[in-house]
C-alpha positions in Angstrom: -68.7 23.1 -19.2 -65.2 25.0 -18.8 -63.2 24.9 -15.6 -63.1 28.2 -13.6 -60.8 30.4 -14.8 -59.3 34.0 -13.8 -58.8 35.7 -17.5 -61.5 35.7 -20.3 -58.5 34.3 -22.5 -57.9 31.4 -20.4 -61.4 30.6 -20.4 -61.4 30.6 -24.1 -58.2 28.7 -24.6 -59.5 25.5 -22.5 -62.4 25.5 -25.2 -62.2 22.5 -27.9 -60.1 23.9 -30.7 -62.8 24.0 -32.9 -64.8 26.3 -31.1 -62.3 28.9 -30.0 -62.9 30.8 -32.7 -66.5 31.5 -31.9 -65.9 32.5 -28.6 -63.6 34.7 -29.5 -65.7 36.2 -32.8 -68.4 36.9 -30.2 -65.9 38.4 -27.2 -64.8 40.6 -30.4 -68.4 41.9 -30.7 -69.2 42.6 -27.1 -65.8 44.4 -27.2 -66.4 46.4 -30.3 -70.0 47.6 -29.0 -68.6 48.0 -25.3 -65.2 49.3 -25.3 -65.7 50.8 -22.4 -66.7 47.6 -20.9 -64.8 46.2 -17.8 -64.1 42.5 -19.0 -63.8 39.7 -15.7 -64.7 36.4 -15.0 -67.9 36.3 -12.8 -69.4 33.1 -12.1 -66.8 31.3 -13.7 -68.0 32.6 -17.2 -67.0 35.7 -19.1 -68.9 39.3 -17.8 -68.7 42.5 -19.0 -69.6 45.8 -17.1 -70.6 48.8 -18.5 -72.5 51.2 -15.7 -73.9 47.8 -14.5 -74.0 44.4 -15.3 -73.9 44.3 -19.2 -73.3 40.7 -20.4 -71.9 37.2 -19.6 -71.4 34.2 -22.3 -70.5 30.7 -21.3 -69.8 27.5 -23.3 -72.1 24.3 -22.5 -72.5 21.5 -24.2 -74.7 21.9 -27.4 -74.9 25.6 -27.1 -73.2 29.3 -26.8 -75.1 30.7 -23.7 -75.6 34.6 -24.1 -76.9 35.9 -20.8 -78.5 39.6 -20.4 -79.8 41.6 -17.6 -83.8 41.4 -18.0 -86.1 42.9 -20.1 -83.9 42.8 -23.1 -84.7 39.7 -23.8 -88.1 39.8 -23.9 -88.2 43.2 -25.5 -86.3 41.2 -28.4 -88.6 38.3 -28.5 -89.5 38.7 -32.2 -86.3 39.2 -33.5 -85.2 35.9 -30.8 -87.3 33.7 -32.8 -85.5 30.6 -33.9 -83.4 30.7 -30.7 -84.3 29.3 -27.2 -84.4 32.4 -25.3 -86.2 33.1 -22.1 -85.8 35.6 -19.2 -81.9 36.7 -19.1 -80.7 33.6 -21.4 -80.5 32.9 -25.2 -78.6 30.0 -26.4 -76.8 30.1 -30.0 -76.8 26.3 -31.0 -72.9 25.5 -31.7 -73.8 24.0 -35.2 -74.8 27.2 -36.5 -73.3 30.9 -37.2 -73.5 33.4 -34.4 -76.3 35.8 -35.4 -73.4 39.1 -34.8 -75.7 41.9 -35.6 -78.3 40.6 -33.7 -76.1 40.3 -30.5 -74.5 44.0 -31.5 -78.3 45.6 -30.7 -78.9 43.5 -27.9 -75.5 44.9 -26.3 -76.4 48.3 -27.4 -79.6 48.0 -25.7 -78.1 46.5 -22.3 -75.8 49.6 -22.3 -78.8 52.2 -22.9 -80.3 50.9 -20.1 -77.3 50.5 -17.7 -77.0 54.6 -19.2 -80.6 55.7 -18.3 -80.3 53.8 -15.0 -77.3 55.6 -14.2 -78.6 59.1 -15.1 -81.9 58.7 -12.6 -79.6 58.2 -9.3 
């Protein structure tokens, strides 16, 4: 929905007024798990990095897209209920509150991951 942009600020700031604030509640909440996180654009959307690919968001239409490196999403499937969520996507329908604590331990659990990964090699 947003034009390609080069900072994660940018990107927010073209967002309809009324929703900049959600972007940047959830940006706060990846940053607060991640701090460590390396924060880019990547396919035109937000992405952070922590020993890996952590997590991307985007802005569409009728939804906040939340995308996660596979199987966290799945392993969350319960607690997803409610949301459309499938594979590396879950979509947080605009007209409602962003579920924060929810997205906190899905971060968390990207980043154990990314950690154990790391440790093997």
């Amino acid at each position: 929905m947003l034009k390609a942009t080069k900072t994660v600020d940018a990107y927010i700031k073209q967002a309809p007024k009324e929703l900049q604030p959600k972007l940047k509640e959830l940006r706060a909440v990846i940053r607060k798990t991640a701090p460590k996180a390396e924060e880019k654009i990547s396919y035109g959307m937000p992405y952070y990095s922590y020993k890996g690919r952590l997590v991307y968001f985007a802005l569409a239409k009728t939804h906040i897209g939340l995308y996660i490196p596979p199987p966290i999403v799945s392993e969350h499937a319960k607690e997803l209920t409610g949301y459309e969520a499938f594979n590396a996507t879950i979509r947080f329908p605009l007209d409602k509150k962003l579920p924060m604590a929810l997205i906190q331990k899905l971060v968390k659990a990207r980043m154990k991951k990314n950690e154990a990964k790391n440790r093997v090699g």
